[in-house]
Biotite code that builds the C-alpha atoms (Angstrom):
import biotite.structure as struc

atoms = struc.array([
    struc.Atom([0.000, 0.000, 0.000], chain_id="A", res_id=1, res_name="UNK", atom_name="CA", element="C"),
    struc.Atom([2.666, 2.473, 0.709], chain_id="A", res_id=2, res_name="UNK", atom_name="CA", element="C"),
    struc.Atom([4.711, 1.936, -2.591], chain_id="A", res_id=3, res_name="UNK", atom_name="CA", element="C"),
    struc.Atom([1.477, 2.278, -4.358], chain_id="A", res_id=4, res_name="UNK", atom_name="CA", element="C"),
    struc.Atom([0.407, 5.815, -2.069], chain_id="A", res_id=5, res_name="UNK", atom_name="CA", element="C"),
    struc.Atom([3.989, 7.249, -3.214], chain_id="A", res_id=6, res_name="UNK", atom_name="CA", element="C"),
    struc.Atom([3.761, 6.108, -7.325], chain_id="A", res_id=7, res_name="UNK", atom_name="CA", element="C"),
    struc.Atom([0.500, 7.649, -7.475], chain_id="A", res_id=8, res_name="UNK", atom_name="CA", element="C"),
    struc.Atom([2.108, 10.912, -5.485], chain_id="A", res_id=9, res_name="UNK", atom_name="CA", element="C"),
    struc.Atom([5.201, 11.499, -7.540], chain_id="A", res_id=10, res_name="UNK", atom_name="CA", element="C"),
    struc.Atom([3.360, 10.428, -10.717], chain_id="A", res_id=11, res_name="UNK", atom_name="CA", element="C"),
    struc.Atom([0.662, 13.458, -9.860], chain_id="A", res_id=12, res_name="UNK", atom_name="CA", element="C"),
    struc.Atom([3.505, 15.513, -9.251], chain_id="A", res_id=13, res_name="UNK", atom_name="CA", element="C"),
    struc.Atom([4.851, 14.958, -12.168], chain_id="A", res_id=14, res_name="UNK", atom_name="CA", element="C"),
    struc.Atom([1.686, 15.993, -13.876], chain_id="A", res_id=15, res_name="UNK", atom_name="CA", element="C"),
    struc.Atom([1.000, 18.665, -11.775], chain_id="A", res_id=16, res_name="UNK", atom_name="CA", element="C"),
    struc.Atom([4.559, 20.388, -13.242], chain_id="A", res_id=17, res_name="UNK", atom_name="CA", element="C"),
    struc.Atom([3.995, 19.898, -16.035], chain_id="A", res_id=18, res_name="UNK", atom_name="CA", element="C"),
    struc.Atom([0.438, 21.433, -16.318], chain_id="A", res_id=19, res_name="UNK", atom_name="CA", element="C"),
    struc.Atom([1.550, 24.707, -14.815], chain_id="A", res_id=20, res_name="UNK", atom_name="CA", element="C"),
    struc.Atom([4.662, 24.823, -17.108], chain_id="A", res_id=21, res_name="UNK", atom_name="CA", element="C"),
    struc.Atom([2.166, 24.524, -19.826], chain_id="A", res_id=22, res_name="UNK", atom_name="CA", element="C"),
    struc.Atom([-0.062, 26.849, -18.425], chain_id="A", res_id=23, res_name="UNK", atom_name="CA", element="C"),
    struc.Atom([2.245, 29.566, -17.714], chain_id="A", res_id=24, res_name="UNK", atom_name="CA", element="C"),
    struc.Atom([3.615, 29.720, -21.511], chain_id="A", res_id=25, res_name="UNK", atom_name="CA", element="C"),
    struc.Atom([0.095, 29.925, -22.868], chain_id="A", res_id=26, res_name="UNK", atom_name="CA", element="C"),
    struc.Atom([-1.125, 32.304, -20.668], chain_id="A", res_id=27, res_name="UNK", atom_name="CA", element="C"),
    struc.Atom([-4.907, 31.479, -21.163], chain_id="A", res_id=28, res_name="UNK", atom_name="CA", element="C"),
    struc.Atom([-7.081, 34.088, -20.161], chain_id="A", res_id=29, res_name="UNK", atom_name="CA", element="C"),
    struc.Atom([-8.789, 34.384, -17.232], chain_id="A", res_id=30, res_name="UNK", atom_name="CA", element="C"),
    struc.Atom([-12.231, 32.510, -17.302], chain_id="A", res_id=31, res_name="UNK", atom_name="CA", element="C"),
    struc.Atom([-10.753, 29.642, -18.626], chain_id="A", res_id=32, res_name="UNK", atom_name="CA", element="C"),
    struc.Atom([-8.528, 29.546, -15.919], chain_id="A", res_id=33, res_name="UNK", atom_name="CA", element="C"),
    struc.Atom([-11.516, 29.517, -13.394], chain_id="A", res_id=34, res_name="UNK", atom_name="CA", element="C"),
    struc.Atom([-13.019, 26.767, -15.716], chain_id="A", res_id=35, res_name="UNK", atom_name="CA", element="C"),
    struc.Atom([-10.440, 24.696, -15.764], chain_id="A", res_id=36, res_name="UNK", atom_name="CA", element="C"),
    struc.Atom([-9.766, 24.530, -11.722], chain_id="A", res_id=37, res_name="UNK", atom_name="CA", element="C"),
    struc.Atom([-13.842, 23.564, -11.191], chain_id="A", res_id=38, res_name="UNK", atom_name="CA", element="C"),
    struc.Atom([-13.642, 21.381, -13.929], chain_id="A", res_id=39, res_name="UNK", atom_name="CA", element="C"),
    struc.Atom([-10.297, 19.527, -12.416], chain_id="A", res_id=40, res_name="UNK", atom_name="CA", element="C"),
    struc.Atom([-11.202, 19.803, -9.102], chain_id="A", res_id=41, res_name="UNK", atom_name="CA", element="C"),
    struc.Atom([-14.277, 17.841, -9.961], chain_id="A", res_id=42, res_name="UNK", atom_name="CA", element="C"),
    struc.Atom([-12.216, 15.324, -11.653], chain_id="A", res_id=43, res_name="UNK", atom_name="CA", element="C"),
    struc.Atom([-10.084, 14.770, -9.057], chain_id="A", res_id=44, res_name="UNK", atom_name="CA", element="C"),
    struc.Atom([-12.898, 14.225, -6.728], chain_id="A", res_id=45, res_name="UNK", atom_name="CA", element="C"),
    struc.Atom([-14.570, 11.744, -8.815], chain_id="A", res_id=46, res_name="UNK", atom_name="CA", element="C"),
    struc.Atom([-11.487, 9.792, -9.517], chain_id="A", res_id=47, res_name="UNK", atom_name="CA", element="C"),
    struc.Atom([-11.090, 8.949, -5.894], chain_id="A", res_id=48, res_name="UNK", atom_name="CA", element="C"),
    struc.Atom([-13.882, 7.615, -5.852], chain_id="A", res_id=49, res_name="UNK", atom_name="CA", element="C"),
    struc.Atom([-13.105, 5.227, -7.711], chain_id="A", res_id=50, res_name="UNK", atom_name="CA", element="C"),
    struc.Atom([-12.531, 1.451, -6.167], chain_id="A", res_id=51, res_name="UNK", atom_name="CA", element="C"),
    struc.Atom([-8.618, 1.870, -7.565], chain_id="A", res_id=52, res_name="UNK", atom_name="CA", element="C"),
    struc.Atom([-7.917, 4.552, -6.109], chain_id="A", res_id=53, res_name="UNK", atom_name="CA", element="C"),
    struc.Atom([-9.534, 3.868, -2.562], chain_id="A", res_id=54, res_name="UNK", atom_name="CA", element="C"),
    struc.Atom([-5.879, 3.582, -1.249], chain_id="A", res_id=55, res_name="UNK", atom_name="CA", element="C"),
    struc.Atom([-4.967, 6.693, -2.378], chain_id="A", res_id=56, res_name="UNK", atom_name="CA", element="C"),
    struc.Atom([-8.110, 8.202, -1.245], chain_id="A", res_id=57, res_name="UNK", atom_name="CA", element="C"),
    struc.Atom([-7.623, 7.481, 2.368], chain_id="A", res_id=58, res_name="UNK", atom_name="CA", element="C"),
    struc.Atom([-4.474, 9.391, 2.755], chain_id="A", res_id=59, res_name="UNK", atom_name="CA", element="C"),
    struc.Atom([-4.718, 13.446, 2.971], chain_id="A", res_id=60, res_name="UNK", atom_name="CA", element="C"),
    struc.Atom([-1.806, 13.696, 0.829], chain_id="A", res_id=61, res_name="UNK", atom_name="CA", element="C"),
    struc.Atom([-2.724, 11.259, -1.780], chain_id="A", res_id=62, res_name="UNK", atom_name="CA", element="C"),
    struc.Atom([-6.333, 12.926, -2.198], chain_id="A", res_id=63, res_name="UNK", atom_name="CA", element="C"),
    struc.Atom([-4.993, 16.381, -2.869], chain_id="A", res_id=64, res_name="UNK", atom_name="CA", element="C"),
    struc.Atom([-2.041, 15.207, -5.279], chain_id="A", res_id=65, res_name="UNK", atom_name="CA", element="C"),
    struc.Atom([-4.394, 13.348, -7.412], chain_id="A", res_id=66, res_name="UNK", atom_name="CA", element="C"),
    struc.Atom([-6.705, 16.506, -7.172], chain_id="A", res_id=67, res_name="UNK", atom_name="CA", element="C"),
    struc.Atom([-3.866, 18.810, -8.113], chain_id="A", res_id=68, res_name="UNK", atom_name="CA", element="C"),
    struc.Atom([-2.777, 16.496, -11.085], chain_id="A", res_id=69, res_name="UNK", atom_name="CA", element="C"),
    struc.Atom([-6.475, 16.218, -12.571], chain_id="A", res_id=70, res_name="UNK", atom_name="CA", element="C"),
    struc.Atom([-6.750, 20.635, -11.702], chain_id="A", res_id=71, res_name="UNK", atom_name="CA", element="C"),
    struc.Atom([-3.297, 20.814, -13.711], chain_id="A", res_id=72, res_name="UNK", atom_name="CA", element="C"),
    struc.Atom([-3.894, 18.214, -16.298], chain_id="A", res_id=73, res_name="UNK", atom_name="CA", element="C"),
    struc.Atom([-7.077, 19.994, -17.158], chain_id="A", res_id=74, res_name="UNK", atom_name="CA", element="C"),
    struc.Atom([-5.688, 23.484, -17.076], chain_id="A", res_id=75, res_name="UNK", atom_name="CA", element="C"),
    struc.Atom([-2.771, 22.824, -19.429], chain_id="A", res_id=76, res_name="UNK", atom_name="CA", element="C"),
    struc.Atom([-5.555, 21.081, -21.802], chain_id="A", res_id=77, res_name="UNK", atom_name="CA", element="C"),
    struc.Atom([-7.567, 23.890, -21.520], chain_id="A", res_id=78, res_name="UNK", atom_name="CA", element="C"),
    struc.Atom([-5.050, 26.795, -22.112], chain_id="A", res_id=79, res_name="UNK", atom_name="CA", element="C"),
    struc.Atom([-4.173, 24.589, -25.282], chain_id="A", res_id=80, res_name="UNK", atom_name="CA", element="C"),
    struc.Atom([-7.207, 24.667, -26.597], chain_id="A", res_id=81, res_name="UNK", atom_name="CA", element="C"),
    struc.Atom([-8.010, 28.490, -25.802], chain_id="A", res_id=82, res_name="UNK", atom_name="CA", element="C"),
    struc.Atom([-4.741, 29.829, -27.392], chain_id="A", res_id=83, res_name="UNK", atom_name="CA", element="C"),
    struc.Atom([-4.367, 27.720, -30.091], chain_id="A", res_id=84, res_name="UNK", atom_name="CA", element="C"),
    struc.Atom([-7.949, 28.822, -31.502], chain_id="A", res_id=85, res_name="UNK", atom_name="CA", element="C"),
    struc.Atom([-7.137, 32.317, -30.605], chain_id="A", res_id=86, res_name="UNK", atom_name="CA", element="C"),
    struc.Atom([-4.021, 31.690, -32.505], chain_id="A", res_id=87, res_name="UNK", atom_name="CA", element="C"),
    struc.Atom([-6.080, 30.374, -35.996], chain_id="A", res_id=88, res_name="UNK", atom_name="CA", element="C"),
    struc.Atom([-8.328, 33.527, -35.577], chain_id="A", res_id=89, res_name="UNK", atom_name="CA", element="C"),
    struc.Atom([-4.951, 36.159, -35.233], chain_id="A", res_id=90, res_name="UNK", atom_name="CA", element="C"),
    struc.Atom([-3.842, 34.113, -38.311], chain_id="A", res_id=91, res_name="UNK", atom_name="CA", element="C"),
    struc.Atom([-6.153, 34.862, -40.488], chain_id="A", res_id=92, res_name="UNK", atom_name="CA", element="C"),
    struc.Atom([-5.244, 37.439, -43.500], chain_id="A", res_id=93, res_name="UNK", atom_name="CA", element="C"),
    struc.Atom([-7.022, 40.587, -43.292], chain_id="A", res_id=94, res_name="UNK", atom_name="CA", element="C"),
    struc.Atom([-7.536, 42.459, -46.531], chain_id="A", res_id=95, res_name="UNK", atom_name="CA", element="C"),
    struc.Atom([-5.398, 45.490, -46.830], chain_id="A", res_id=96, res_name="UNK", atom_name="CA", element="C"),
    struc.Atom([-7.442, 48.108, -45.395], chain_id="A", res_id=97, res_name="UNK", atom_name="CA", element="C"),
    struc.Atom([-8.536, 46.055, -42.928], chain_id="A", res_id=98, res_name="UNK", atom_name="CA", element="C"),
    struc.Atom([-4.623, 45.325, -42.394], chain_id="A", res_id=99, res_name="UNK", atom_name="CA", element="C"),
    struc.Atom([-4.159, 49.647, -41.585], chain_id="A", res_id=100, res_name="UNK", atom_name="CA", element="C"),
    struc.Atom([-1.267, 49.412, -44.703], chain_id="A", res_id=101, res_name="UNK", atom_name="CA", element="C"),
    struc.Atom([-3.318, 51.707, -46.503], chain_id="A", res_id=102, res_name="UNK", atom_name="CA", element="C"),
    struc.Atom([-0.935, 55.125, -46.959], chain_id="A", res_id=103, res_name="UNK", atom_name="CA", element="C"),
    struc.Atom([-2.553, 58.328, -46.613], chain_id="A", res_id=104, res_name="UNK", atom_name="CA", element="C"),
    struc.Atom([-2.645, 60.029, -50.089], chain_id="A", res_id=105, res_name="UNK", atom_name="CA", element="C"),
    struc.Atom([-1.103, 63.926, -49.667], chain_id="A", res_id=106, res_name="UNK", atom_name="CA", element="C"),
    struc.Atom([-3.168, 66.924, -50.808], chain_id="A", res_id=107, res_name="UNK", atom_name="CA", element="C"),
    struc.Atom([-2.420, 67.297, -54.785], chain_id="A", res_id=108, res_name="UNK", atom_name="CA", element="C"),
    struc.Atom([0.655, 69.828, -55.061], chain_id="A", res_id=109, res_name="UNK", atom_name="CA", element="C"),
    struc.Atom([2.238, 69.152, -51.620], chain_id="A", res_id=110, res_name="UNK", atom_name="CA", element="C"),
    struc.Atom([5.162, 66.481, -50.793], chain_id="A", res_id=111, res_name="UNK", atom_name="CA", element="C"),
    struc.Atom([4.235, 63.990, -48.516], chain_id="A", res_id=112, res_name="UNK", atom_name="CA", element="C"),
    struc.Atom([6.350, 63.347, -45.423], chain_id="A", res_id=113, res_name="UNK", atom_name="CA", element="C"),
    struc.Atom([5.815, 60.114, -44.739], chain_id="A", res_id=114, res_name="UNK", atom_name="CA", element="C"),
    struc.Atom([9.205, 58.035, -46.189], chain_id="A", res_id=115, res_name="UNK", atom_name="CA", element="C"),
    struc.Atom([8.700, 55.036, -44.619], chain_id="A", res_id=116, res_name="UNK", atom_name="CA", element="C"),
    struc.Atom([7.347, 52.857, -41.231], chain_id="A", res_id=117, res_name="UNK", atom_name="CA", element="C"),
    struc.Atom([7.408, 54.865, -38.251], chain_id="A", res_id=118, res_name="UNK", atom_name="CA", element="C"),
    struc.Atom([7.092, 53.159, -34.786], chain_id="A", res_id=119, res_name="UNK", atom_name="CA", element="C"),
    struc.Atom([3.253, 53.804, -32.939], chain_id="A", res_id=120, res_name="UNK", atom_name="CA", element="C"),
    struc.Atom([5.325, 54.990, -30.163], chain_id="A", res_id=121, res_name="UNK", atom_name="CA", element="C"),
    struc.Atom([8.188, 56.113, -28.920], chain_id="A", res_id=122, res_name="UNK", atom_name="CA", element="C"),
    struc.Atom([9.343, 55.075, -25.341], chain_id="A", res_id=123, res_name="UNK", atom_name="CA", element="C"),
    struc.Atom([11.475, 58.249, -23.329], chain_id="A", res_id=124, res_name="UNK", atom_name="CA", element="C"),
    struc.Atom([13.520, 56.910, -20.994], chain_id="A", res_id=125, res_name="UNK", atom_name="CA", element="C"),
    struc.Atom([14.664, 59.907, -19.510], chain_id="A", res_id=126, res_name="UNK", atom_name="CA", element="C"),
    struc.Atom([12.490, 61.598, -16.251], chain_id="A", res_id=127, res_name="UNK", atom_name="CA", element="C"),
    struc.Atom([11.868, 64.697, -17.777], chain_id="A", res_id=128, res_name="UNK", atom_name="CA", element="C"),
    struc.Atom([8.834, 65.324, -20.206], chain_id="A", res_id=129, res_name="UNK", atom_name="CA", element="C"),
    struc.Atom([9.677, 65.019, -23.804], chain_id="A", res_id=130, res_name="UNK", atom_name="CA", element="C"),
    struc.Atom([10.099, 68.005, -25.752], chain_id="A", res_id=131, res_name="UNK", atom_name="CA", element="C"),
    struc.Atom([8.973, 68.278, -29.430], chain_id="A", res_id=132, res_name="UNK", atom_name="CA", element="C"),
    struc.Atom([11.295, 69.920, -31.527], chain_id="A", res_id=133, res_name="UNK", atom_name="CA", element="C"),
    struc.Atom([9.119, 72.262, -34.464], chain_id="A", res_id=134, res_name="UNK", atom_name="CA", element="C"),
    struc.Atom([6.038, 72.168, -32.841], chain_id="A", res_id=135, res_name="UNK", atom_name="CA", element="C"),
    struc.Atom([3.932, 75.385, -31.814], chain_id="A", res_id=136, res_name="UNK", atom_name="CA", element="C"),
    struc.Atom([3.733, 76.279, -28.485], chain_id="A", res_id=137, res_name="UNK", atom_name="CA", element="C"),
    struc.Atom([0.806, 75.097, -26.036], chain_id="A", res_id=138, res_name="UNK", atom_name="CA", element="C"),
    struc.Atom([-1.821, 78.168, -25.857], chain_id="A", res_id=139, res_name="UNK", atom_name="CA", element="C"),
    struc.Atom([-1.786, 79.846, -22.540], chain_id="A", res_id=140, res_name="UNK", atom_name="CA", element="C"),
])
């Protein structure tokens, strides 16, 4: 009985690790992590019911590994399934308009200033405010 009580232990373990691991590269969104913990904490509680498991059931820390394999099993199945549908619909090719690599056409007679990709944003490291360089001044 107490071989069998440790297997089943370091084998849910085992599975345990490896669910978070899985879990914390796919970063699934919230609800399905709240899914996924009822849903495995369910499982585990059915599975000791079981006549198998009946040894494991008995001990405190048997009961709760098995739980926490089934809650990490099902999480890392979960966040699979989330971000790798998420990932299909990113995927997808948008049209070019839809795509924003439409470029704004300049008035007729004036040069355009836009030469090429410009970032969204541009990150100041410094701890004073950024000045702009050819812009008007604020109103008073």
């Amino acid at each position: 009985m107490g071989m069998y009580l440790t297997l089943v232990v370091a084998l849910c373990a085992v599975v345990a690790l490896a669910g978070v691991v899985v879990t914390v590269v796919h970063e699934p969104p919230t609800w399905a992590v709240v899914v996924g913990t009822v849903v495995g904490f369910a499982l585990g509680t059915v599975l000791l019911r079981m006549p198998a498991l009946a040894d494991v059931a008995q001990s405190s820390i048997g009961s709760w590994s098995l739980r926490l394999g089934a809650f990490s099993a099902v999480e890392a199945l979960l966040s699979l399934a989330v971000t790798t549908r998420s990932r299909t619909a990113e995927s997808r090719p948008l049209s070019s308009a839809a795509a924003g690599n439409v470029r704004p056409v300049a008035t007729p007679g004036t040069h355009s200033r836009r030469t090429g990709r410009k970032p969204k944003y541009v990150q100041y490291e410094d701890f004073r405010p950024a000045r702009r360089e050819h812009a008007p001044d604020a109103a008073p």
